[in-house]
Structures are given as structure tokens and as C-alpha cells.
DOGUGU-970193 format. One record per residue (C-alpha): z, y, x; residue in three letters; residue number from 1. Coordinates in steps of 0.5 Angstrom, whole numbers. Layout:
residues N
<pt><w>Z</w><v>Y</v><u>X</u><type>ALA</type><seq>NUM</seq></pt>
...
END
This chain:
residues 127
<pt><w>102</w><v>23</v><u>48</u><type>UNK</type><seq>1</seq></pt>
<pt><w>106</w><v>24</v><u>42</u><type>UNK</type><seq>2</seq></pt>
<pt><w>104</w><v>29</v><u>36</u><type>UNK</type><seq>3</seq></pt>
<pt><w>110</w><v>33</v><u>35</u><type>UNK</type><seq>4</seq></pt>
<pt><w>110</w><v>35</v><u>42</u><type>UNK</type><seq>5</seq></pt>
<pt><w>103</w><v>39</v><u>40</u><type>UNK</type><seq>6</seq></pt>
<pt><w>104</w><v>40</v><u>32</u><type>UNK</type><seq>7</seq></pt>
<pt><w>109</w><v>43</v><u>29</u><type>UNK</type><seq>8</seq></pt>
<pt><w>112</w><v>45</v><u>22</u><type>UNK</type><seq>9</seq></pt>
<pt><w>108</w><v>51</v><u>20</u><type>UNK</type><seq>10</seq></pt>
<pt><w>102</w><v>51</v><u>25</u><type>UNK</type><seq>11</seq></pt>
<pt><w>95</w><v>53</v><u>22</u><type>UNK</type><seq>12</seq></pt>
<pt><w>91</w><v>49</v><u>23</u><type>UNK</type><seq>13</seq></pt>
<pt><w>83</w><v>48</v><u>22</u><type>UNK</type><seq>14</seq></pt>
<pt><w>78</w><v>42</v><u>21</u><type>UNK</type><seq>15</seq></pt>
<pt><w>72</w><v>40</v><u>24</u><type>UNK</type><seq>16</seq></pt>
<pt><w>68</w><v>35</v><u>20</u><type>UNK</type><seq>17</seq></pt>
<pt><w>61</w><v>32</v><u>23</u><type>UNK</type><seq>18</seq></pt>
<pt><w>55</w><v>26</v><u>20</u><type>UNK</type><seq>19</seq></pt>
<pt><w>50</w><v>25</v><u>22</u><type>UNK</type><seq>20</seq></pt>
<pt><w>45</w><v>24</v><u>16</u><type>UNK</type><seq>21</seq></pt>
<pt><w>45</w><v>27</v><u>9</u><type>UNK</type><seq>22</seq></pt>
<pt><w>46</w><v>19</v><u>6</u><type>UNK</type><seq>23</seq></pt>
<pt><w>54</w><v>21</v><u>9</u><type>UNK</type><seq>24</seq></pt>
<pt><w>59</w><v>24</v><u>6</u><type>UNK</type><seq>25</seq></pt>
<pt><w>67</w><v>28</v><u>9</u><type>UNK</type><seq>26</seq></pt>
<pt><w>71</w><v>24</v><u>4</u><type>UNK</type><seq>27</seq></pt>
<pt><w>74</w><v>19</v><u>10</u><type>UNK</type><seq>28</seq></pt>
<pt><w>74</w><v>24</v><u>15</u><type>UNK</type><seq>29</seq></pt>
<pt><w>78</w><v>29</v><u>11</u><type>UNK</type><seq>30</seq></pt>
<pt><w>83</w><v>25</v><u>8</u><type>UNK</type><seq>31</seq></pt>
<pt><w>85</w><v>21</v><u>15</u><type>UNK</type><seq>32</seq></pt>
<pt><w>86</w><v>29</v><u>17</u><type>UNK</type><seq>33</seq></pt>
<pt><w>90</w><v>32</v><u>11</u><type>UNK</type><seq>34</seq></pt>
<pt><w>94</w><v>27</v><u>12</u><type>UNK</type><seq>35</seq></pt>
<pt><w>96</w><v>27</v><u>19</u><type>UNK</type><seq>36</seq></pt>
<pt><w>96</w><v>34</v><u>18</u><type>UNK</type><seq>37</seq></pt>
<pt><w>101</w><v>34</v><u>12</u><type>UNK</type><seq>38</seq></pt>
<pt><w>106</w><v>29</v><u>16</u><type>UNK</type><seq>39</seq></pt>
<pt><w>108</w><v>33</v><u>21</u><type>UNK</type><seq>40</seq></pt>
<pt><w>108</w><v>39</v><u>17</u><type>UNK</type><seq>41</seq></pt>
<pt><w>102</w><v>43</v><u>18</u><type>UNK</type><seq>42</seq></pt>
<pt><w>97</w><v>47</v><u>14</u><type>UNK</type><seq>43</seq></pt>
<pt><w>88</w><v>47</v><u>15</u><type>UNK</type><seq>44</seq></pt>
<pt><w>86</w><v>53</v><u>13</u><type>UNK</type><seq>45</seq></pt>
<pt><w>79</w><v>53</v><u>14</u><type>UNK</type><seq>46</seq></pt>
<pt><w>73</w><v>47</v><u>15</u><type>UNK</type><seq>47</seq></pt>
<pt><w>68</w><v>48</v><u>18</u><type>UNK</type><seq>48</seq></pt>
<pt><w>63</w><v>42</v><u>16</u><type>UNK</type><seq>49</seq></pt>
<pt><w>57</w><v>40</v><u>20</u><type>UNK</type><seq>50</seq></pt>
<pt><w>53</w><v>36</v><u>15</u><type>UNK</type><seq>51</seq></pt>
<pt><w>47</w><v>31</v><u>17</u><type>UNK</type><seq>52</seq></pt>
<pt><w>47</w><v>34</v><u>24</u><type>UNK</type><seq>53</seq></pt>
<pt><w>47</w><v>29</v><u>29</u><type>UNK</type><seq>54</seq></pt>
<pt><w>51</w><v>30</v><u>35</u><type>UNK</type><seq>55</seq></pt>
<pt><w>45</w><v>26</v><u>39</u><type>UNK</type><seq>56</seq></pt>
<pt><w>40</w><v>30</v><u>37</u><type>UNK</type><seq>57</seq></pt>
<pt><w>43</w><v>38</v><u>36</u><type>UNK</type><seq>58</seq></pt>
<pt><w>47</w><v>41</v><u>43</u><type>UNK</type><seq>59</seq></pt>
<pt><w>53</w><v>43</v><u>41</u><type>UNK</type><seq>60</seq></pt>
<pt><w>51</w><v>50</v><u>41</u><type>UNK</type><seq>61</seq></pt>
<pt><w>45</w><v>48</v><u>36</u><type>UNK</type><seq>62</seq></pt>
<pt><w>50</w><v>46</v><u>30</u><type>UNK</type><seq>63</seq></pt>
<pt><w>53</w><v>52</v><u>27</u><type>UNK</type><seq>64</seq></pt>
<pt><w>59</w><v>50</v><u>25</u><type>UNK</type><seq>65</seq></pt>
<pt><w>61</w><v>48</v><u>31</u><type>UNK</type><seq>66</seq></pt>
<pt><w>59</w><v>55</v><u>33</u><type>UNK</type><seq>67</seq></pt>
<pt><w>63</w><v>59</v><u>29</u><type>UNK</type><seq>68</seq></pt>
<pt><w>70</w><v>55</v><u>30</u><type>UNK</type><seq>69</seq></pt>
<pt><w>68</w><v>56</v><u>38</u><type>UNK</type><seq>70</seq></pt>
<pt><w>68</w><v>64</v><u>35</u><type>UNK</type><seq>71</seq></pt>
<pt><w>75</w><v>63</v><u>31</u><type>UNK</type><seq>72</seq></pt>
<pt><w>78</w><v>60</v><u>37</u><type>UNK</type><seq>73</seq></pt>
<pt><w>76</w><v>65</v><u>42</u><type>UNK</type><seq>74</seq></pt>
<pt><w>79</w><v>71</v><u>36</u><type>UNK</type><seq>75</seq></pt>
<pt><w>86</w><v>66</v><u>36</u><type>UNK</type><seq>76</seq></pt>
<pt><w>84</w><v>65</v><u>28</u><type>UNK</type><seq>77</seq></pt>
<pt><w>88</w><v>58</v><u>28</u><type>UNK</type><seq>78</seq></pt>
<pt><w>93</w><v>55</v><u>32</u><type>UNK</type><seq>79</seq></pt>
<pt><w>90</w><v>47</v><u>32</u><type>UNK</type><seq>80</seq></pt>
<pt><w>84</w><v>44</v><u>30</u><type>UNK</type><seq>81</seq></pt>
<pt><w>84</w><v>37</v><u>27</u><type>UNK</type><seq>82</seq></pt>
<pt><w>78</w><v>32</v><u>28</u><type>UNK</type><seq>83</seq></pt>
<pt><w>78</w><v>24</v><u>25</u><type>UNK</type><seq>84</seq></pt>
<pt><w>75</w><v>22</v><u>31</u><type>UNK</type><seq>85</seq></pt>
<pt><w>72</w><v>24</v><u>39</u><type>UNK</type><seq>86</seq></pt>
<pt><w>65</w><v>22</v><u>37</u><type>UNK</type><seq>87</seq></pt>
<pt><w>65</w><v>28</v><u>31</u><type>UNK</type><seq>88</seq></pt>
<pt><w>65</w><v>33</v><u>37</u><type>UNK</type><seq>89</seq></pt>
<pt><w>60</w><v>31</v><u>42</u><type>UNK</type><seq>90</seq></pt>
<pt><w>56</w><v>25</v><u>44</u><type>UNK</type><seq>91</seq></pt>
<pt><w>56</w><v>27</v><u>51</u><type>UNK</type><seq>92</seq></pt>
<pt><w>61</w><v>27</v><u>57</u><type>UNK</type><seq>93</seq></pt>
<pt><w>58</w><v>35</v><u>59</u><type>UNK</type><seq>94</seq></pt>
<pt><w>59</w><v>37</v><u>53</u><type>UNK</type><seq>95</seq></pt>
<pt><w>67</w><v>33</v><u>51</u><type>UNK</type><seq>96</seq></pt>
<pt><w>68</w><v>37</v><u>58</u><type>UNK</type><seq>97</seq></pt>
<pt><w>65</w><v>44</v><u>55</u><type>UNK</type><seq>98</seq></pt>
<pt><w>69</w><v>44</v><u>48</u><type>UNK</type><seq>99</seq></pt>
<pt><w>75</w><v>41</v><u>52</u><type>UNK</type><seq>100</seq></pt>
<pt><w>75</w><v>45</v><u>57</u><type>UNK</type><seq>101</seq></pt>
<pt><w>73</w><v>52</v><u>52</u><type>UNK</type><seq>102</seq></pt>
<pt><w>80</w><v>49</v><u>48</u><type>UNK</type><seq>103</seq></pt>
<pt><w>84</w><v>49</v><u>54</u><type>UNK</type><seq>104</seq></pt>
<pt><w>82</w><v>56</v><u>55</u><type>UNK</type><seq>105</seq></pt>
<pt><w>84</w><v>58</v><u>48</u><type>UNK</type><seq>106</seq></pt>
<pt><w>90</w><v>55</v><u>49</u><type>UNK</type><seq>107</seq></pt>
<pt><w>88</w><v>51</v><u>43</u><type>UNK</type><seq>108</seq></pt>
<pt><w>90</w><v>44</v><u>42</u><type>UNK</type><seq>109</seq></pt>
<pt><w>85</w><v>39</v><u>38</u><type>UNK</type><seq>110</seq></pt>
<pt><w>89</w><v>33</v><u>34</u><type>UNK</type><seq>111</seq></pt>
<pt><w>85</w><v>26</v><u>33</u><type>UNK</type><seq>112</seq></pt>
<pt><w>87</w><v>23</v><u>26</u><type>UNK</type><seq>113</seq></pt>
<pt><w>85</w><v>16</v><u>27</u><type>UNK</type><seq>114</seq></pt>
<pt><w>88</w><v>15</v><u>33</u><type>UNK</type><seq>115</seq></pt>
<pt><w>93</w><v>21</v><u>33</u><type>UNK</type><seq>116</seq></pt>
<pt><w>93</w><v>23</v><u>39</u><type>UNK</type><seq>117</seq></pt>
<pt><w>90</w><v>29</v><u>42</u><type>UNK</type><seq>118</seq></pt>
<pt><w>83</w><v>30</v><u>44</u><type>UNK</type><seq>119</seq></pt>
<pt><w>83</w><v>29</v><u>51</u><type>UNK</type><seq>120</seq></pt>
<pt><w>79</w><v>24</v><u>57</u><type>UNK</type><seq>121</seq></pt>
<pt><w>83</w><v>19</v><u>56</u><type>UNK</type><seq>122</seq></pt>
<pt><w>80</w><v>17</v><u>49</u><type>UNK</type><seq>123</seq></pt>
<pt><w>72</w><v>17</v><u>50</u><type>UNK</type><seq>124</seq></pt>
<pt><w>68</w><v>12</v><u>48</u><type>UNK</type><seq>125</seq></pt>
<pt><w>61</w><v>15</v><u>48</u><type>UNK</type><seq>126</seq></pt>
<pt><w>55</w><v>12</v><u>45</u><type>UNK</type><seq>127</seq></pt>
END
């Protein structure tokens, strides 16, 4: 699917970025994501950043961050949410079909940046 059938000029938009220990770091994740955010016209205006938080080892309803955008989302805070890669929001399938299906719900689209695609089955690789 092409992105600017999802993103347009003007949306809000907010990024989810994730790293599993603290010898990591967001740069990588941020730049892939205000770059393909500013190619199609749009604005992030909130991050929410889960740092040295495995996605193997915390659920998805122990990483606070995560949380709180799933709380943004439910309120219509924001219009997109981008993400550098599938695995920065969940390692496991039942949690993939928690967030997306949350999402859905919302009517809130989620943008992959390194393939530019939006998140969806179709582009899992689970490890």
C-alpha cells in the first residue's frame, strides 16, 4: 500500500520509538521517522519513547510509554502514529493483533518508516 493513501499534508502524527537495553540509543529510529513524516507533509508532535524496555521480556501493558499513547489514542489525541520498524511494538503475534486491532478501532493508522508501509500482518517477521 502506498503511503499517501494514508498520510496526508497536514496530519498529526506521533512517534513510537523502543530499545531494548540502555547501551542503545532512538537517533536511527527518529531520523528514518521525521523523514518520511516530512516527505509526505505531516508533523509528529509527540514521542513516546520506551528506552532499555525489552519487547521480550515486558507485555505490552508493562511498558508505560506504550500505554500512555494507547491512552492518547482512545481520547483522538493525534491522526497517525509512526514507528522505524513492526518489531519496535511488539515481539509477539497476540500482542501485533492487540495493538493493531486497538488501532483499528480508533481509526488510527500506524506508518513503518523503514519499509514505508503501514503496519500491518503482511509485514511480520517475528523474533
Amino acid at each position: 500500500m502506498n503511503l499517501s493513501n494514508v498520510l496526508n499534508p497536514g496530519m498529526r502524527g506521533v512517534f513510537y520509538g523502543r530499545h531494548s537495553t540502555n547501551k542503545q540509543e532512538m537517533d536511527m529510529q527518529q531520523v528514518s521517522v521525521y523523514e518520511m513524516v516530512r516527505k509526505y507533509g505531516c508533523t509528529i508532535e509527540k514521542e513516546y519513547l520506551d528506552a532499555g524496555v525489552s519487547a521480550k521480556k515486558n507485555k505490552v501493558k508493562q511498558r508505560r510509554q506504550l500505554m500512555e499513547l494507547i491512552t492518547d489514542a482512545e481520547n483522538g489525541s493525534f491522526d497517525f502514529i509512526a514507528v522505524y520498524n513492526n518489531d519496535r511494538l511488539a515481539r509477539h503475534p497476540l500482542e501485533h493483533q492487540y495493538i493493531r486491532e486497538t488501532m483499528r478501532i480508533y481509526g488510527i493508522p500506524i506508518v513503518v518508516s523503514s519499509t514505508e508501509t503501514l503496519y500491518d500482518a503482511k509485514g511480520d517477521i517475528i523474533a
